[in-house]
N, CA and C of each residue as an Amber inpcrd file, in Angstrom:
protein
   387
  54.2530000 -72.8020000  15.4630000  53.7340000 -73.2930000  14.2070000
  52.3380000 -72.7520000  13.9390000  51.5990000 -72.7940000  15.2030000
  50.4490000 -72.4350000  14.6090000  50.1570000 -69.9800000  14.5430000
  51.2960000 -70.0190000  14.7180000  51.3450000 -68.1480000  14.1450000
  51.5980000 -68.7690000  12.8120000  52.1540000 -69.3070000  12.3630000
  53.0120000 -69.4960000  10.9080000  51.8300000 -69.7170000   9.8630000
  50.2520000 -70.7730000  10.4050000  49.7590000 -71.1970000   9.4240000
  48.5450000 -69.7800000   9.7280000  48.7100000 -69.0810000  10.5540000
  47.9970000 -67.8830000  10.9170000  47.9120000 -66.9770000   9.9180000
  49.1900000 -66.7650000   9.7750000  49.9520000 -65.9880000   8.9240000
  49.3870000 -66.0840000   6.9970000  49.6430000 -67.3480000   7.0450000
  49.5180000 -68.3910000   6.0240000  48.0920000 -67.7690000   5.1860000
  47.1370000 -68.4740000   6.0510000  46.0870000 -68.4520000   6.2670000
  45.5010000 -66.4630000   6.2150000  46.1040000 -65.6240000   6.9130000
  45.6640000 -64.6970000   6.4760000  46.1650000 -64.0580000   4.9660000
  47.4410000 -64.1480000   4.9570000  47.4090000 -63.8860000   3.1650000
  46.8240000 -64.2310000   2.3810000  46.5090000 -65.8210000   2.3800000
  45.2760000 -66.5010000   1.1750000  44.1050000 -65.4170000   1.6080000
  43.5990000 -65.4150000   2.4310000  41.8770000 -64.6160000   2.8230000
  42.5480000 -63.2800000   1.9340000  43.7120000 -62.6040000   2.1910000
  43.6530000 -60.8800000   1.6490000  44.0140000 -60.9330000   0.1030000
  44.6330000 -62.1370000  -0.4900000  44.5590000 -62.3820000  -2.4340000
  43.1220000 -62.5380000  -2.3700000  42.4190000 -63.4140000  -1.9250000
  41.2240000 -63.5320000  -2.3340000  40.2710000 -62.4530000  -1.9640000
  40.4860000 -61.9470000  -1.5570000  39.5130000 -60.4740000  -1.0000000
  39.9320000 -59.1010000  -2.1690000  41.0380000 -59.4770000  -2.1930000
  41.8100000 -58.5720000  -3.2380000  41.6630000 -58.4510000  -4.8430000
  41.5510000 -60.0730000  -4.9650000  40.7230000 -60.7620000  -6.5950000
  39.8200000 -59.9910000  -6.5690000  38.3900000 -60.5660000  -5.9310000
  37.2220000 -60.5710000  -5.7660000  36.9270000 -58.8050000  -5.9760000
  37.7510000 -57.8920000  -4.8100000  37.8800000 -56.7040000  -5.2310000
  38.3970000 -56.0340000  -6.8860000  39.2960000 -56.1860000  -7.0870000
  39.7220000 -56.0900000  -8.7170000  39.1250000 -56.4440000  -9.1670000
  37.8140000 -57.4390000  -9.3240000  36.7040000 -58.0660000 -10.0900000
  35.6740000 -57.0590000 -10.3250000  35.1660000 -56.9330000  -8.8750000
  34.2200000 -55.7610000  -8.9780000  34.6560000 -54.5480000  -9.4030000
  35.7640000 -53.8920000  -9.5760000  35.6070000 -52.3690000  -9.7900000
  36.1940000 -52.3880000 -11.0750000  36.5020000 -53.6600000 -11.9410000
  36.8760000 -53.7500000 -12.9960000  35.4400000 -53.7430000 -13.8060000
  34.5530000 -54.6320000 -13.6360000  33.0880000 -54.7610000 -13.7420000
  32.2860000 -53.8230000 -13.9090000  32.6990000 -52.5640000 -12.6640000
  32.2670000 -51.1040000 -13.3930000  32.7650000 -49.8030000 -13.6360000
  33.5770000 -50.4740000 -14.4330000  34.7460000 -49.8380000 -15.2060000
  34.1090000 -49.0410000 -16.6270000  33.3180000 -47.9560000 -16.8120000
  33.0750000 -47.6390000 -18.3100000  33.8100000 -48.0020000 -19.1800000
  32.7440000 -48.7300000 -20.3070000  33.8780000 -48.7230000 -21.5340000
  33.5600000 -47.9480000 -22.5790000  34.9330000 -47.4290000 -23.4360000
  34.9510000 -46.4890000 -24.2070000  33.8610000 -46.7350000 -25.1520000
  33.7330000 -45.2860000 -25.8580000  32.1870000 -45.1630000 -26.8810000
  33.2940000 -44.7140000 -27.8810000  32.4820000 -45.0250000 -28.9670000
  33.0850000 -44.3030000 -30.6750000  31.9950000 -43.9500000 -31.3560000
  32.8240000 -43.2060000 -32.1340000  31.5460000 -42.3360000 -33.4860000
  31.7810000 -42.2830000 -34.4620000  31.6010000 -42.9940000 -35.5770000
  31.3070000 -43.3800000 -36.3530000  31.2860000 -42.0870000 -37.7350000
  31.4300000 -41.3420000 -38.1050000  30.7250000 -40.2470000 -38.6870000
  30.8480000 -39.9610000 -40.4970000  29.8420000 -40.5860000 -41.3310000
  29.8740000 -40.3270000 -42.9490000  29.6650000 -38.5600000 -43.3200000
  30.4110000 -37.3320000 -43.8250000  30.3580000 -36.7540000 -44.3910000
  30.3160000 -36.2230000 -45.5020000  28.7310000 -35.8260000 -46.0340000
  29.1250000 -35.5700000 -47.0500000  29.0040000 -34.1430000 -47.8890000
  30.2860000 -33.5280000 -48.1050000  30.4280000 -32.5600000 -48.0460000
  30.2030000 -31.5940000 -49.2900000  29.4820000 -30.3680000 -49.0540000
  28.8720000 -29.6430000 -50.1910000  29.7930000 -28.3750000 -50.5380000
  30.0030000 -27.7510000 -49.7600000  30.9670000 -26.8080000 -50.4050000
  32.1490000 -26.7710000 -49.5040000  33.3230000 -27.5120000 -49.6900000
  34.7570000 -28.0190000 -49.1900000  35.1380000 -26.4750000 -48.7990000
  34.8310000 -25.1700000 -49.1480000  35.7230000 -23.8360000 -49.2720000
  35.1560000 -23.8760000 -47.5770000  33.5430000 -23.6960000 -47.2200000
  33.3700000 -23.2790000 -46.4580000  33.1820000 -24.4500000 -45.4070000
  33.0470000 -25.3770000 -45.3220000  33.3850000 -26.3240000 -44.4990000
  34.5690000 -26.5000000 -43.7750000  35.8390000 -26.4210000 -44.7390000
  37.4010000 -26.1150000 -44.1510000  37.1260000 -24.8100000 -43.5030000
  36.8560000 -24.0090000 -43.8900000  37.2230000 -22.6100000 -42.8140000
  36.1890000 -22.3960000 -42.1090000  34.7470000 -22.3740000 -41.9210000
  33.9520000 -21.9490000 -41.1320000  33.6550000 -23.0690000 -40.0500000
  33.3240000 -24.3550000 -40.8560000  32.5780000 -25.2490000 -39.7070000
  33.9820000 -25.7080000 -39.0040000  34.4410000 -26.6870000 -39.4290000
  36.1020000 -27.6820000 -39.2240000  35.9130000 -27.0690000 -38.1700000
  37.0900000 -26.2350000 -37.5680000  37.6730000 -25.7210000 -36.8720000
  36.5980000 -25.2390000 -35.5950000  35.4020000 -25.2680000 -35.7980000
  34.7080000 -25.2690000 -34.2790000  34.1470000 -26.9270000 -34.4900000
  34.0030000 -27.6750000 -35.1340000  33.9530000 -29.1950000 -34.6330000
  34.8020000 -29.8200000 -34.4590000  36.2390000 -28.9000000 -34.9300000
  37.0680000 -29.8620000 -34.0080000  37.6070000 -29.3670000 -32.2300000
  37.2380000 -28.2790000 -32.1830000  37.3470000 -27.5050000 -30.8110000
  36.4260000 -28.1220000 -29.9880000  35.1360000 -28.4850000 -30.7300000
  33.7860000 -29.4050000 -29.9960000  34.3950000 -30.5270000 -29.4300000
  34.9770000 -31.4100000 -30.4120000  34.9430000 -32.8630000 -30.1980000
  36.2940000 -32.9190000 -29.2510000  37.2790000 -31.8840000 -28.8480000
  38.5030000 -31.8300000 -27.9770000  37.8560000 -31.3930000 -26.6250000
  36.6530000 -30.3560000 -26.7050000  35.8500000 -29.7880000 -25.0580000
  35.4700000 -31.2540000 -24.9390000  34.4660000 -31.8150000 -26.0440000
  33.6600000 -32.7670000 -25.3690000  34.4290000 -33.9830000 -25.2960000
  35.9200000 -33.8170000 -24.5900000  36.4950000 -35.4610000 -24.6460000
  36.6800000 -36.3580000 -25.6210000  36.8120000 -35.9040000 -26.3740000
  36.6710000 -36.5760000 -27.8020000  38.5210000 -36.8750000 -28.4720000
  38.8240000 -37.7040000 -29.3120000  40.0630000 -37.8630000 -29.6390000
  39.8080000 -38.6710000 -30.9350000  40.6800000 -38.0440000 -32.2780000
  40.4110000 -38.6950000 -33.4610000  41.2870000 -39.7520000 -33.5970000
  40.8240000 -40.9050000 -33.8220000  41.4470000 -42.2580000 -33.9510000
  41.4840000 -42.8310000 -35.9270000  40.5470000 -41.9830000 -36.4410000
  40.8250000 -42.6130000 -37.9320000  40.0980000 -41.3870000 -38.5020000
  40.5710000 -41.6790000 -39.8890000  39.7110000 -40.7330000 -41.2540000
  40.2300000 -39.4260000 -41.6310000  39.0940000 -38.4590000 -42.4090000
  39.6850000 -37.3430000 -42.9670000  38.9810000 -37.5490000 -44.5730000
  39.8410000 -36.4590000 -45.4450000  39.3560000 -36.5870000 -46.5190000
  39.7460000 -37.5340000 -47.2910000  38.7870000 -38.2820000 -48.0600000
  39.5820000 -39.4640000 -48.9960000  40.1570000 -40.4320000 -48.3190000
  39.9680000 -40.7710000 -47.1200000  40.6930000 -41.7170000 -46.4170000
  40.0630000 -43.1170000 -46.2730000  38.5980000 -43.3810000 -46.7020000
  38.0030000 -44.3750000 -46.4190000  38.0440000 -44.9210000 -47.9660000
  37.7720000 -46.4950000 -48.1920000  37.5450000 -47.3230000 -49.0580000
  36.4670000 -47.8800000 -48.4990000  35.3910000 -48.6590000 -49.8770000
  34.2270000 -48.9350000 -49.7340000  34.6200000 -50.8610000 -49.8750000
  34.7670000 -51.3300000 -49.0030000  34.6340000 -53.0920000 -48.4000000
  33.4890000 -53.7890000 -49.4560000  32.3170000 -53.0310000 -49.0490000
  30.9720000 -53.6010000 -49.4880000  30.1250000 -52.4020000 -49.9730000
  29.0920000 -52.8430000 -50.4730000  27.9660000 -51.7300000 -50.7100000
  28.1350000 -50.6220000 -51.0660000  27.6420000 -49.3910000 -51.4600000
  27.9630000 -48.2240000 -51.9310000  28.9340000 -47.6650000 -51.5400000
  30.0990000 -47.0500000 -52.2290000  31.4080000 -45.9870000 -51.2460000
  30.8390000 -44.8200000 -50.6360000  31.3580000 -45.3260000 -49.5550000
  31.5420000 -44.0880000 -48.5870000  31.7390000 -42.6080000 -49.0580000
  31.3970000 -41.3040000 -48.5910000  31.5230000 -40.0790000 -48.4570000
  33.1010000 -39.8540000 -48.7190000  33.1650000 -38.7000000 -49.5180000
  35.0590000 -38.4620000 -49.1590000  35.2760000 -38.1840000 -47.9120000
  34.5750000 -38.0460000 -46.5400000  34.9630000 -37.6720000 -45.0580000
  34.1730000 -38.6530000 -44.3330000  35.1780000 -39.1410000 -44.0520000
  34.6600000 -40.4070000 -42.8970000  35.7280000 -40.2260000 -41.7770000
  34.7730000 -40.4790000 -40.4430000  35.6530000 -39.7440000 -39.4790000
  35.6660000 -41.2000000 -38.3550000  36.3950000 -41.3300000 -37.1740000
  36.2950000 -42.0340000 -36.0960000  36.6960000 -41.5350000 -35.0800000
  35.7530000 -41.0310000 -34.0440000  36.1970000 -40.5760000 -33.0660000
  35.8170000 -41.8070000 -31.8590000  36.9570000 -41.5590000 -30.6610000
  36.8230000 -42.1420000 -29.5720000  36.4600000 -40.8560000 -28.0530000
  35.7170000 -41.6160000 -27.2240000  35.1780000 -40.8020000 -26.6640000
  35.7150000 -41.9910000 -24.9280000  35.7200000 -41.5150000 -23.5970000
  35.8160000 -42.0950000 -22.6630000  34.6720000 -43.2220000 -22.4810000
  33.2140000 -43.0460000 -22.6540000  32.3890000 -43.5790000 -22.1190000
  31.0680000 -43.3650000 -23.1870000  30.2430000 -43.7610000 -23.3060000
  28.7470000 -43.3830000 -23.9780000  28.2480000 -41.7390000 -23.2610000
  27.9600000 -42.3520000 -22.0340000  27.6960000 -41.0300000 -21.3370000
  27.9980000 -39.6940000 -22.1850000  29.4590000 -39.4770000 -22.0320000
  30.3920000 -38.4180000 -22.7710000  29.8020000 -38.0720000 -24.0930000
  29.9160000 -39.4380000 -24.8060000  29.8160000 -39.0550000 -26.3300000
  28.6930000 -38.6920000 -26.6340000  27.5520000 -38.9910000 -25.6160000
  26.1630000 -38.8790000 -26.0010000  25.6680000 -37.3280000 -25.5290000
  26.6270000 -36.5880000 -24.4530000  26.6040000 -35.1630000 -24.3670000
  27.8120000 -34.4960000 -25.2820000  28.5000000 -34.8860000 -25.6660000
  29.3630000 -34.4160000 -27.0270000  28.1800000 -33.8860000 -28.2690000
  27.4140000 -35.2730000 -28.1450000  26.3650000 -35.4110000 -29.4500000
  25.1510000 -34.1530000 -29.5390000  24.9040000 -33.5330000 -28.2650000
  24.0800000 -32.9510000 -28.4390000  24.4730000 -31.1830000 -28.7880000
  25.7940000 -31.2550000 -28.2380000  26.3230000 -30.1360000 -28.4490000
  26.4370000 -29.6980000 -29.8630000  27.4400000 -31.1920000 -30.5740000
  27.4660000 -31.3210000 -32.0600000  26.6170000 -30.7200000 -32.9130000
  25.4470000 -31.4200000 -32.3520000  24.0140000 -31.7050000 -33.6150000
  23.7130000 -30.2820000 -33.5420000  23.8920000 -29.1540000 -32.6660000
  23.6710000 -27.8470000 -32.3150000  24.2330000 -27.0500000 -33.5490000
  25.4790000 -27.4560000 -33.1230000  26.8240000 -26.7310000 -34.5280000
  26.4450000 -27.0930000 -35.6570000  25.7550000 -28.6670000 -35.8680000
  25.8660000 -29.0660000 -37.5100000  24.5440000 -28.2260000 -37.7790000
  23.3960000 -27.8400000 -37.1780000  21.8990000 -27.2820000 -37.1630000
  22.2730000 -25.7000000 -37.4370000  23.1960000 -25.0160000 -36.8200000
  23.5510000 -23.9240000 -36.8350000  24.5700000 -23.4700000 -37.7630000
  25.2350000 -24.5660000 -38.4470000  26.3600000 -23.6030000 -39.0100000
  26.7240000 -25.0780000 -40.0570000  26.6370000 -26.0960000 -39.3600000
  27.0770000 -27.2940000 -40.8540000  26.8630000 -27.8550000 -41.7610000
  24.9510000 -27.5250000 -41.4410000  24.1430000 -28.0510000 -42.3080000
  24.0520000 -27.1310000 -44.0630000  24.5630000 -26.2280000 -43.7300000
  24.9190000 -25.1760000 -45.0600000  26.0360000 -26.0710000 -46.0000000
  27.1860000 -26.5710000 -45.3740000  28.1150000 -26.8920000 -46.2760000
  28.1160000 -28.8800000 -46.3020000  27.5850000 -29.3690000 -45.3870000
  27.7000000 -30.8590000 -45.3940000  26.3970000 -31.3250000 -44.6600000
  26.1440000 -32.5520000 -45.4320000  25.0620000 -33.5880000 -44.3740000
  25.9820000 -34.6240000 -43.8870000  25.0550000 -34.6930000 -42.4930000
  25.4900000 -35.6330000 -42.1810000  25.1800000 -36.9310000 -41.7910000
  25.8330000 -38.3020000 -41.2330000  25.1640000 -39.2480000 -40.7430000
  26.4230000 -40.1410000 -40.0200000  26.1170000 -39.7790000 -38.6710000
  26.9070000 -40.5410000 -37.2610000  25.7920000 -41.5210000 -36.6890000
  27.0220000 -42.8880000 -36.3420000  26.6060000 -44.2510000 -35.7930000
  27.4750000 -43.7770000 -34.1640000  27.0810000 -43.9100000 -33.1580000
  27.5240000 -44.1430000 -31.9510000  28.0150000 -46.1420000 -31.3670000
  28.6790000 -46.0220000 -31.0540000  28.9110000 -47.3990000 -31.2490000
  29.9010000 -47.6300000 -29.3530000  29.2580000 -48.6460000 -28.6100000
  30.0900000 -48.5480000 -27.3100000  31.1510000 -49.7930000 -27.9310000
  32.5320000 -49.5750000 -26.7050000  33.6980000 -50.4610000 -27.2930000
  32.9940000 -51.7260000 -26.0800000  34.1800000 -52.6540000 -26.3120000
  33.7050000 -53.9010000 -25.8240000  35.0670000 -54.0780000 -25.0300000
  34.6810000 -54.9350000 -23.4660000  35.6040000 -55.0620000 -22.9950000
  37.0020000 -56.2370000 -23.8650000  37.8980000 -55.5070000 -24.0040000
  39.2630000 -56.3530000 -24.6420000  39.6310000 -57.1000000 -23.7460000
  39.7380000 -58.5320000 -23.4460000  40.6030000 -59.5230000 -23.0850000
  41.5450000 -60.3470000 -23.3880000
């Protein structure tokens, strides 16, 4: 009897060691970042063919994955309407998105600022329960 409550007794100790573990490495678990991004765009000819297509090659190197938007895709809730290009990207972590960002701001300085301005919110996600 007393192997049995041994026994017993060591499974409760290895759930609870096991919780306690899944607690902690859940705890520092990154949580996903998003970006937010109002475009507003000046000449649509050269924006579609010159810039597009290396910010979207950017935002696929830098981990990046589009979750909402495009042209004409946003409605204005409140306050002034939105840009015809409103974008949402998801990113793994802040970290990521915040070296995504610097790469970006490179391309929009070098080549985007000719056809669109811009203005991106970085925003971290929140753990879902």
């Amino acid at each position: 009897m007393k192997s049995n409550c041994k026994i017993a007794m060591a499974i409760i100790v290895g759930f609870v060691l096991g919780g306690g573990a899944v607690s902690v490495l859940h705890a520092q678990a990154k949580l996903p970042a998003y970006a937010f991004v109002e475009i507003d765009v000046k000449d649509q000819d050269g924006y579609t063919k010159d810039f597009l297509p290396k910010a979207q090659a950017n935002i696929k190197e830098g981990g990046g994955k589009y979750i909402a938007g495009g042209f004409n895709k946003a409605i204005s809730m409140s306050g002034s309407p939105p840009p015809a290009r409103v974008v949402l990207l998801q990113f793994p972590d802040m970290d990521t998105l915040k070296a995504f960002n610097v790469k970006q701001r490179q391309l929009e300085a070098e080549l985007g600022d000719k056809y669109a301005s811009f203005r991106g919110v970085a925003i971290e996600g929140v753990e879902q329960k």
